[in-house]
N, C-alpha and C positions, 0 to 999 in steps of 0.2 A: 690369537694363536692359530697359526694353519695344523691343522692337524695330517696334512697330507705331506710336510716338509719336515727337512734333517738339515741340519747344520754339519760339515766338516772340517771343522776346523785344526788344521793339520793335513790334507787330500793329499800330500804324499803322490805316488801312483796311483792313486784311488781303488784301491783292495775295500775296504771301509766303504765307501762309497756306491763299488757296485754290487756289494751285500745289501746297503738299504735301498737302492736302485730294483733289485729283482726280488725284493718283498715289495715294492709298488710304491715306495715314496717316492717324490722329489726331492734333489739335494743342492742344496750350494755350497761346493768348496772351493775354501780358500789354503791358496800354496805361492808363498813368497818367493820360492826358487823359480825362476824362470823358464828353463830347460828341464824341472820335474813337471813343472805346469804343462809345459806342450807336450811331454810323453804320456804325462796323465789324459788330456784332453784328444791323441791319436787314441790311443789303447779303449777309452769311452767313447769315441767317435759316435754311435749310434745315439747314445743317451744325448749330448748333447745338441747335434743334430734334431732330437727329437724336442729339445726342450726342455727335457728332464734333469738335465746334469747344468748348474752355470759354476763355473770356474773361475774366480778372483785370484788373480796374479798381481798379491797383494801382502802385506805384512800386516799383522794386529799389531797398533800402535798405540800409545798414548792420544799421540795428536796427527791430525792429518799432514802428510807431507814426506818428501824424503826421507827414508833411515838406513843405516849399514845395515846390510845381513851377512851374517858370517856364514861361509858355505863349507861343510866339511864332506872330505873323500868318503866318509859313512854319511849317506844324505839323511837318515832321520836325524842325525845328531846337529843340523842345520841349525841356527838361532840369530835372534836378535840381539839375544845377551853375552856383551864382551867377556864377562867374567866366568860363563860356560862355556864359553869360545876358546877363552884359554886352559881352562880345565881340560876339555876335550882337547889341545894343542897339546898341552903337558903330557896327556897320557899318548900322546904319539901320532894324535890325526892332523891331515896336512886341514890346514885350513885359508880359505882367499876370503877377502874381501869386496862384494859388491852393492852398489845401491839400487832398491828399489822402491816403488811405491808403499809408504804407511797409510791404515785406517784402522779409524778408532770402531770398537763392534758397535756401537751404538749406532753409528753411518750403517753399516750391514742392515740392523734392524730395521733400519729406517727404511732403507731401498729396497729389500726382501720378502721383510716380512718377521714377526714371531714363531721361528721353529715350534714343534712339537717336542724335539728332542736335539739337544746342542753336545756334539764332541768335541774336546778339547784335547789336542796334544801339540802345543811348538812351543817346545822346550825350556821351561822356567819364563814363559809370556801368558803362563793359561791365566792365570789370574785377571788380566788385563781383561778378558771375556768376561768375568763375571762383576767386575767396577763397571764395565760397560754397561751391564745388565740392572745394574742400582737407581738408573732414572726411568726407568723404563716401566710401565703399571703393570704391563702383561709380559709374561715370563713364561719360558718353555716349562715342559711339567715335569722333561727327565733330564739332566743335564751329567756331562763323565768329564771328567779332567786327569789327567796322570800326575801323582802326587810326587810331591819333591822326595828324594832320596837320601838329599844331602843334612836338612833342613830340620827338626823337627818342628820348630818354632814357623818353620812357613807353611807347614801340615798344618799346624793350627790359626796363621792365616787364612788358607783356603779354606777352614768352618767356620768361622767368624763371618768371610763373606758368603757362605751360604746360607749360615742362619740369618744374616740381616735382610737375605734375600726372600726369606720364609722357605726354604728347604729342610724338613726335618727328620728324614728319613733315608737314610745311605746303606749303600752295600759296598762293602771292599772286595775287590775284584783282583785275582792274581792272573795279573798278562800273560808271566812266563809259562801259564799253564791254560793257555787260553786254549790252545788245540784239542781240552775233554770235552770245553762245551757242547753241547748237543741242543738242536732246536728243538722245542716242543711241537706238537702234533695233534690237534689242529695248532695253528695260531696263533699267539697271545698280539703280538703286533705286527700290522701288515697281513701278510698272505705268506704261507708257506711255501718254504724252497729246500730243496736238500742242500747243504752246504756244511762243509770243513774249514774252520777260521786257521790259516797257518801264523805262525810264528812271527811276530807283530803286529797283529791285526786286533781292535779294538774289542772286536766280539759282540755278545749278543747285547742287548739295551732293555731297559723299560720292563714290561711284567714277564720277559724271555729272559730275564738273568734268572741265573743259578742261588739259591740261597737264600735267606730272610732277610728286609729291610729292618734296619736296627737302628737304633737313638744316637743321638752326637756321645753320650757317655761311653755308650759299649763303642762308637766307631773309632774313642779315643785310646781306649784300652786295647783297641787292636794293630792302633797304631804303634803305642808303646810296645807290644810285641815285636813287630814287624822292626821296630827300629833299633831293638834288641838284639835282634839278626845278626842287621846290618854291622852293629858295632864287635858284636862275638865270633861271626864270620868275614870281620875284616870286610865286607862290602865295603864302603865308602867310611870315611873318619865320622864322627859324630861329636866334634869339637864345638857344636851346635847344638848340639842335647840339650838344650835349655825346657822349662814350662815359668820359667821366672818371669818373661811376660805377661803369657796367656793368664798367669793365676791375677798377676795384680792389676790386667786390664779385666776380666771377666769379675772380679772380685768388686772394680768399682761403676762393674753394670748391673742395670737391674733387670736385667731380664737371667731369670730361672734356672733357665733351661742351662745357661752359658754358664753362669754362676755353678750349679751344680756339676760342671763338665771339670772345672778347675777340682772342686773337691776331691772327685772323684782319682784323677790322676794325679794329687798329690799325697795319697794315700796308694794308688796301686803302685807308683813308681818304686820305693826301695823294695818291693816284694818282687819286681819284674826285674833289675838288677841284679837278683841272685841266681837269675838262671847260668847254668854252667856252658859251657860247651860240648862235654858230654852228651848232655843231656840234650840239644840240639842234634847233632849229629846221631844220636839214637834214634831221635825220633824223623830222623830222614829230613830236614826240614829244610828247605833254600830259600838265600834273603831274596833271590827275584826282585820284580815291581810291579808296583801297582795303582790300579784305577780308581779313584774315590767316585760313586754314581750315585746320584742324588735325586730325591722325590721330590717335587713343591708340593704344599702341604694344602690341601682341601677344606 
């Protein structure tokens, strides 16, 4: 593992990017869009110039080789996946089709190196990143991905592959309030900078998050909240509300840790259904979204 390297997976115009850029790491991100690639790569001109910054104008794929991306007039809403391509069409975004270059993250690994720390946001493909990361012996030590919204049953996909991954320690991170963050003073990672994360911006990482790292049980029970939200505030349908999976797959593994996670949220589920609406809106609460960010375990 370099400990001097960030993965950005997602690089967007690279906001992300040159937040870990001017705490002193090295980055490599990747951005399938083409024309966000090279406004990204003007606007970091210095970093990459330097070295510091490389840029893949690339898609995270299953397999190496051509694939469609869906480009929408909201560019973070961009994807590989047709079936949120059309989600996003349906609610009103104009969306083209173009092709570009796929690669599987394990090629990344391969040609870069093992990050310290790997971001993950394009859009219902993060997972793809951490299958990639399954053959691999060495593993970054903090990894964030943007958890599905739609889904709850792919929430609990993406634990499944982090605990097989040995990640046992996560913080759930709310985006839409990423603007309180505050950096600590001195340090926790990198070298200090003054900085204001704005309004999509992934935020702080690693021992500079806000809040205590908690068990797959409590990160499951927090999602059941969160997903509460979504269904009592009309966020998105939860037609998907399932745990009938996760119980009878975790039920017929033996590891513990997973096993106990099923317990546990089949037990808190009909107590977390009787929240009202009321009582949301009382308590000022927005379904937002959110970061799942994960420890590998020592």
């Amino acid at each position: 593992m370099r400990q001097d390297l960030i993965y950005d997976i997602g690089l967007h115009l690279g906001a992300d990017s040159e937040f870990y850029l001017k705490k002193g790491f090295n980055v490599v991100g990747v951005e399938a869009d083409p024309a966000i690639a090279a406004k990204a790569a003007d606007r970091l001109k210095a970093y990459v110039d330097a070295g510091r910054l490389t840029i893949v104008n690339k898609a995270i794929a299953r397999d190496e080789g051509p694939i469609t991306f869906f480009v929408s007039d909201v560019s973070e809403n961009s994807t590989t996946d047709c079936e949120w391509a059309e989600r996003n069409r349906n609610l009103g975004a104009s969306i083209s089709e173009i092709t570009v270059p796929g690669i599987p993250f394990h090629r990344l690994l391969k040609e870069y190196g093992v990050p310290y720390y790997t971001k993950i946001d394009i859009e219902r493909a993060d997972t793809l990143c951490l299958e990639g990361l399954l053959g691999n012996a060495d593993r970054p030590k903090y990894v964030s991905l943007e958890s599905s919204k739609v889904s709850f049953d792919d929430v609990v996909n993406e634990f499944c592959l982090l605990q097989k991954l040995g990640y046992r320690k996560y913080k759930i991170v709310a985006q839409h309030r990423v603007e309180e963050q505050r950096l600590p003073n001195p340090a926790r990672e990198g070298q200090f900078i003054e900085h204001l994360f704005t309004h999509g911006c992934s935020g702080a990482f690693g021992r500079e998050l806000p809040g205590e790292w908690i068990s797959l049980e409590r990160a499951l029970q927090a999602y059941m909240r969160i997903f509460q939200r979504y269904r009592t505030l009309r966020d998105l349908s939860l037609s998907s509300f399932s745990l009938s999976r996760f119980i009878r797959e975790a039920e017929a593994s033996r590891r513990a840790p997973v096993a106990s996670a099923a317990t546990v949220a089949r037990k808190a589920l009909p107590s977390i259904r009787k929240v009202k609406l009321l009582q949301i809106i009382k308590a000022k609460m927005s379904a937002g979204w959110y970061d799942t960010h994960a420890m590998l375990e020592e």
